[in-house]
N, C-alpha and C positions, 0 to 999 in steps of 0.2 A: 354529464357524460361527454367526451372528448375523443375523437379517431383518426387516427393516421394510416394515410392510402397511398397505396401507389409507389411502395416502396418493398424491397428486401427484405425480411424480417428476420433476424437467428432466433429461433425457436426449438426448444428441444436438442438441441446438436443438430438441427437443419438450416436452412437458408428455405423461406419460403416466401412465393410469389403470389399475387392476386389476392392479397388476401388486406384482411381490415382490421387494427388493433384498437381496439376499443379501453376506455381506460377513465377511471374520476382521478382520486390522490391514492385508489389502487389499481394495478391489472383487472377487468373483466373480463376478456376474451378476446380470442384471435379465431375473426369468422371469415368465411366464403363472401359473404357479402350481409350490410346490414341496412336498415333506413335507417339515412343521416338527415333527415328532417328534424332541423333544431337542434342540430348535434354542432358543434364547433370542430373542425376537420383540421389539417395539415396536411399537404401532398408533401411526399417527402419527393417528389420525381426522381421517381430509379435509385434514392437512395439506400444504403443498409440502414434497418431501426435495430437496435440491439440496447438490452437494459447497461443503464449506467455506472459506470467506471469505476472499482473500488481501491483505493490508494492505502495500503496499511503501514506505511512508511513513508510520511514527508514531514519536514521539518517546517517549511516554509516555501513561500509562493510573493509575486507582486511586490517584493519588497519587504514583507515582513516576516517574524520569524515567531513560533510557538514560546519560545524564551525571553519574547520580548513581553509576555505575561499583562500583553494588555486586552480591552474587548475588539478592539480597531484591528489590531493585528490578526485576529483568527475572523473577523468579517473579509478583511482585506482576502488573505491565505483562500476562503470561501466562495469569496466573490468569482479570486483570478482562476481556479481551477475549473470553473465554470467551459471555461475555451479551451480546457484538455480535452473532454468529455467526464470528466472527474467527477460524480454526484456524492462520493460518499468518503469521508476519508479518517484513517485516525492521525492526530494530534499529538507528536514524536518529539519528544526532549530530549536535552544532550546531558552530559555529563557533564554536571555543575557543581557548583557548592550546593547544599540542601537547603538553603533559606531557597535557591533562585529556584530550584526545583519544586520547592512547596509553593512559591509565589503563583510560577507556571501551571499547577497541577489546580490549583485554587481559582485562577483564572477560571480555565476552563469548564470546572465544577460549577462556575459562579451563572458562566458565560455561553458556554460552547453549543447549550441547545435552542443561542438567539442567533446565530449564523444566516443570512439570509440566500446563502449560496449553495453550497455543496455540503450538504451533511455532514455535520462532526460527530460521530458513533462512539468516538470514547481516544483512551491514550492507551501511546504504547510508549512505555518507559525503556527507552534504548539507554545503559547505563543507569545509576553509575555503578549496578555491579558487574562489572566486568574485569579481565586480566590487563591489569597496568602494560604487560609487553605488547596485547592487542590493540591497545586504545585506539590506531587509524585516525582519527580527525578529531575524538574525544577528548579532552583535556584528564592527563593520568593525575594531574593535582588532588581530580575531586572523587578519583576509585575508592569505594569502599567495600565492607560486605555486607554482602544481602540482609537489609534491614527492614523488619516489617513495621516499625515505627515511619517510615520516610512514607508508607503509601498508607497505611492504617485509616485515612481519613478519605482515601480517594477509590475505596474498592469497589464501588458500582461504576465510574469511573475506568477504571484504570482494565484497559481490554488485551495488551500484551506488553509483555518485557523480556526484551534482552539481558541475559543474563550469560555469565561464564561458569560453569559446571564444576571445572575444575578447584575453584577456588573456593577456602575456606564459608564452610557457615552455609554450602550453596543445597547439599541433599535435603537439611532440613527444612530449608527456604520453598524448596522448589515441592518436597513432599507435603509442608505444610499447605499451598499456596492450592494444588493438586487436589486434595483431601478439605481442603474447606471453602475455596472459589476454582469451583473448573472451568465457570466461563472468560478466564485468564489464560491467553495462550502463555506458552511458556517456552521461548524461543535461546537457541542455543546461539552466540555471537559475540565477537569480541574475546575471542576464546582464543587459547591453546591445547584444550583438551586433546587426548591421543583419542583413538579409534576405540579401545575399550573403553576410554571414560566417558566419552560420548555414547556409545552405546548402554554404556550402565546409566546416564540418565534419562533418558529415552525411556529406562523401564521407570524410571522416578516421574516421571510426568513431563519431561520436555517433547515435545510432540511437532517444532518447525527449528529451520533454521535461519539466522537473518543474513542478508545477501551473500548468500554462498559464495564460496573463493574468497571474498573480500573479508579486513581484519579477524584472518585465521590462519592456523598453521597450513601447509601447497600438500597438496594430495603427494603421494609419493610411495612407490612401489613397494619397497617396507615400511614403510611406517603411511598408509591412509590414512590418519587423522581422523579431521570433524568431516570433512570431504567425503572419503573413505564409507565411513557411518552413513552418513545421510541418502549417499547413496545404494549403500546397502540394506536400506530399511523402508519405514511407508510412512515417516514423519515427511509433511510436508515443506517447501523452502518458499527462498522470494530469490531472487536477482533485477539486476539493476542493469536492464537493456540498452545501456548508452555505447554501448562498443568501445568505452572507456574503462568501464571499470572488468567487462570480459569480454576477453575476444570472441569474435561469431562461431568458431567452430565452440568454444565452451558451451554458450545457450544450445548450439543444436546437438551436443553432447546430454547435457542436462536435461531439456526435453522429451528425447526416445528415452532417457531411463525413467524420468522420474513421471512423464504426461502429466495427466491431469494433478497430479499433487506441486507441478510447479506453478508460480504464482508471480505476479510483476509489479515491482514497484519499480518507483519514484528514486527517491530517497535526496528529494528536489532540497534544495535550502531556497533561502529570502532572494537569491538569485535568476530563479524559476521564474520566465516569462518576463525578463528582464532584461538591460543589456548586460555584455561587457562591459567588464570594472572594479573596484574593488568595494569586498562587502564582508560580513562578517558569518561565522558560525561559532556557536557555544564561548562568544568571546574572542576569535581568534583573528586573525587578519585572513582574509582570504579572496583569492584573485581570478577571476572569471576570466576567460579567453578560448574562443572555438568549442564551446560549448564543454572546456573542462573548468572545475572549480580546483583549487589546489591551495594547502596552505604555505606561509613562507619557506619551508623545509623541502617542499613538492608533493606531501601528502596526500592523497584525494580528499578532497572538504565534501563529501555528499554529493549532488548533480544537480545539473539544471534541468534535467530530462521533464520531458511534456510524457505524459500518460500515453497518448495519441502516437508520439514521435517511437514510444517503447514498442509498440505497435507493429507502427510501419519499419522497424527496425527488422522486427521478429518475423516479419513475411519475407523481408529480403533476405535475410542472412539465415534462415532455417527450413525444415520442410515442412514445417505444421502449418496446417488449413487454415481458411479463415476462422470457422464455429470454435478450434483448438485454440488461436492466439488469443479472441474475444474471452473466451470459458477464464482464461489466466487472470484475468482483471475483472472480472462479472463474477460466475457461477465458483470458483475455486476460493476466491476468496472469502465470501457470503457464506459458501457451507463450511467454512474455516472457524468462521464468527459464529455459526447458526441463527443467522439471519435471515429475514426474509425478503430478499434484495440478492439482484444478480441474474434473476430470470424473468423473461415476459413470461410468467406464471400469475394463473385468477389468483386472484389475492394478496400475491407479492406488490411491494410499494413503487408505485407508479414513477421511478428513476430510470429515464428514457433517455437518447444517445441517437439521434442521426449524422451519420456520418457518410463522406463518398469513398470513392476505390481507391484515394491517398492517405487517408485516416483524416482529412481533414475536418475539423467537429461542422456540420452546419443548424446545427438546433443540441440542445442542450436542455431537460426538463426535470424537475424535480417535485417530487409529491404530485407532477402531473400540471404544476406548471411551468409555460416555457422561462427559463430563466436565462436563455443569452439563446440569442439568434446570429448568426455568421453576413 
């Protein structure tokens, strides 16, 4: 048994004081007061404790990338998200040829539950089915359609994909996928979908969107879109808090509609936590500077965004609370997954996050032990 005092705690949608989180490699309890004789403690002094960070969207971190299909490279990825507050994340591939895609996918299946850092929970196959005019940072070389030979071997695995709706082979894909693994999100993205095709997959089992606004057709007064949809519905989204990829009034646009169904990623590449300079995605040359990634064309390549940084973004630039911005990365995304992870709940997995009134991480814990101190 192990407890942490003396700090903040977000529990339940509150912030609570005085109080003691008790905890092994699960939550036990958040008491009044308990005897720590013999117990292994942590003062967080005055910091916030809130359960650990979930990333459903990164490519890469530290220097390495999920497509570079090695063990090094998702220990690496593991390690460096440690200092976001990052405990848990899925393992996001790009749009490849299918050898590099199964190489990747195979990895991880081989590998990803020896991680000695932040949690790999599974992948999410962003591409390669998606609309050639959407591709954004994708490489349109390697777009296909939705083929269930390319994942067939990775369905315990494989926890969401980006898919485009619109495109051939995608109802029976997505109704198949729906009807015989539901624990597969099935995320609308990369798309050109109109507003009625989006909405008619939604009834097919698409059920999120991937970072809203970004490679999709612009919300627009006759013709709403995927935008349009998603907001007119209770599928839930992600966006990508860098004030890059959407301006601040969009997140605080997105938030009073959508609350709690909105959700925050990443969607960091090998760049993440790195400096300025030049590095790659999905194969492509791509240039890091002021915290944008871009490829030679000007494209956006993904972000360098810190979890933490999405954070303290989301307090400045909108009005949602603290328990609201936390819930985005914790609790929204965990009952997304149906996991048990996201809340200091008995029994939930002891993935812990102190942090101060900057978001800056200063302890980091995982199964309940500390895994990076500040």
């Amino acid at each position: 048994m192990k407890a942490i005092l003396n700090g903040k705690i977000l529990h339940d949608d509150k912030i609570v004081e005085d109080k003691v989180l008790l905890f092994d490699h699960k939550i036990v309890n958040i008491v009044e007061e308990a005897d720590l004789t013999g117990i292994e403690t942590i003062d967080a002094k005055g910091a916030y404790i809130s359960a650990g960070f979930i990333d459903l969207h990164i490519h890469g971190s530290g220097g390495a990338d999920v497509m570079d299909a090695t063990p090094d490279a998702l220990e690496t990825i593991s390690s460096t998200l440690l200092q976001t507050g990052t405990t848990s994340f899925l393992a996001t591939t790009m749009t490849m040829s299918s050898r590099a895609i199964d190489k990747a996918l195979q990895n991880i299946q081989l590998h990803g539950d020896r991680v000695s850092g932040a949690k790999l929970i599974g992948i999410h196959l962003e591409g390669p089915f998606i609309n050639a005019e959407k591709h954004g940072a994708q490489d349109k070389a390697y777009v296909q359609p939705p083929n269930m030979a390319l994942i067939e071997n990775y369905m315990n695995e494989v926890k969401m994909i980006t898919l485009a709706p619109e495109i051939e082979g995608s109802e029976h894909f997505v109704k198949q996928l729906t009807n015989e693994y539901p624990h597969i999100i099935l995320s609308i993205g990369h798309s050109d979908a109109s507003y009625e095709e989006s909405r008619e997959s939604f009834a097919w089992g698409i059920s999120h969107a991937t970072h809203l606004f970004n490679a999709m057709n612009p919300y627009h007064h006759r013709k709403p879109g995927i935008v349009g949809a998603v907001l007119d519905s209770d599928v839930t989204c992600d966006m990508i808090a860098d004030l890059v990829h959407t301006h601040p009034s969009t997140l605080e646009l997105v938030q009073k509609i959508k609350k709690e169904k909105l959700i925050l990623i990443t969607d960091a590449m090998r760049a993440g936590c790195m400096k300025c300079g030049i590095y790659d995605l999905g194969g492509q040359r791509v240039e890091v500077s002021e915290g944008k990634a871009v490829l030679e064309d000007g494209t956006l390549a993904g972000s360098v965004l810190k979890m933490n940084e999405a954070l303290s973004n989301m307090k400045e630039h909108t009005s949602m609370d603290l328990v609201e911005i936390i819930n985005a990365v914790t609790k929204s995304p965990a009952r997304k997954m149906g996991i048990p992870k996201g809340e200091l709940r008995e029994g939930y997995d002891a993935d812990i996050v102190i942090f101060d009134e900057n978001f800056s991480i200063i302890s980091t814990l995982v199964n309940g032990e500390v895994k990076y101190r500040r």
